[in-house]
N, C-alpha and C positions, 0 to 999 in steps of 0.2 A: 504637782507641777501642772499649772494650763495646759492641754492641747497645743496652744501656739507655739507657747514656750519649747515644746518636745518637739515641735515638728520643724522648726527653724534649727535645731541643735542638730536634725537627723540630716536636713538636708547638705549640712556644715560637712558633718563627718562623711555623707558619701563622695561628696564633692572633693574636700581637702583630706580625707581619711584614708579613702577607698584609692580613688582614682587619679586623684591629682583634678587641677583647674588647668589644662592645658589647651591649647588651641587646638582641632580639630589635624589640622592639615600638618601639623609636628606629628601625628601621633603613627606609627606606622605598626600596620596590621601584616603580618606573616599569614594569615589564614589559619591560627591556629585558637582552637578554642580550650579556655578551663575555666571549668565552672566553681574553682575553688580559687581563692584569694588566698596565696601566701607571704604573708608579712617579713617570716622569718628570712627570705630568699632577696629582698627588698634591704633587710636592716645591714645583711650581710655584703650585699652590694655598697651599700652607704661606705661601708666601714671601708673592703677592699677600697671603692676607686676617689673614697674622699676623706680618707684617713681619720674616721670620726670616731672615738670611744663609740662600746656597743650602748651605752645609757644613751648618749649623745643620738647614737642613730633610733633608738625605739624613740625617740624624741620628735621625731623630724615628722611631719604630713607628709604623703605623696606629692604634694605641689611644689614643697621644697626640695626634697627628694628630684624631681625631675627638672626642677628650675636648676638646682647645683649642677646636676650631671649636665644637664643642656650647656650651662656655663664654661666647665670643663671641658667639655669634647664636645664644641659649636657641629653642626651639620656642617659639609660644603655644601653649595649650589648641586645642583643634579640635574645634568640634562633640562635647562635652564631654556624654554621656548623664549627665542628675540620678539619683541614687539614689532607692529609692522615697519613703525618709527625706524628701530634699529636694524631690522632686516634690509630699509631702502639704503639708510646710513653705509652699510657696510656693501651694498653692491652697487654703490657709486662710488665706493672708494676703490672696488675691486675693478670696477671699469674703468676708472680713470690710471692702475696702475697698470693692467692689462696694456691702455694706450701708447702709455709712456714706454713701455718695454716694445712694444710694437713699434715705437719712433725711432728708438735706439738703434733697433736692428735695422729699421731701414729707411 
């Protein structure tokens, strides 16, 4: 087999194999490190929270893999910074209701 040929397949399998194609800022780090890849702990995941035969799940890339689960149990927002846009939005709306209760009463 080419060079090229092998080195285009390896980059396949680190990418969709190993790790998944995920975006960067999805991907959250605990601080913990292993230097070992377990597949088996991945297939069994599959299977627990996406009801997949165990064929089915040695089947799956990490991309998909993470794409399903992503799909099933979306992230919520976290601690969401407003834009400035939305920061002025919401304290002219705060001013303007502060006003009006301030009319009210007197």
């Amino acid at each position: 087999m080419p060079f090229d040929s092998i080195h285009i397949i390896a980059q396949h399998l680190l990418l969709h194999g190993i790790v998944g194609d995920q975006p960067a800022e999805q991907v959250e780090s605990k601080g913990e490190f292993n230097s070992r890849f377990e597949a088996r702990s991945w297939v069994y995941q599959a299977m627990a929270h996406l009801g997949l035969s165990e064929s089915d799940a040695w089947s799956m890339t990490m991309t998909g893999l993470r794409a399903a689960i992503a799909a099933k149990y979306p992230q919520k927002e976290k601690n969401k910074i407003p834009s400035e846009e939305e920061y002025d939005e919401f304290m002219e709306m705060a001013d303007a209701l502060a006003e009006a209760d301030y009319s009210a009463v007197h």
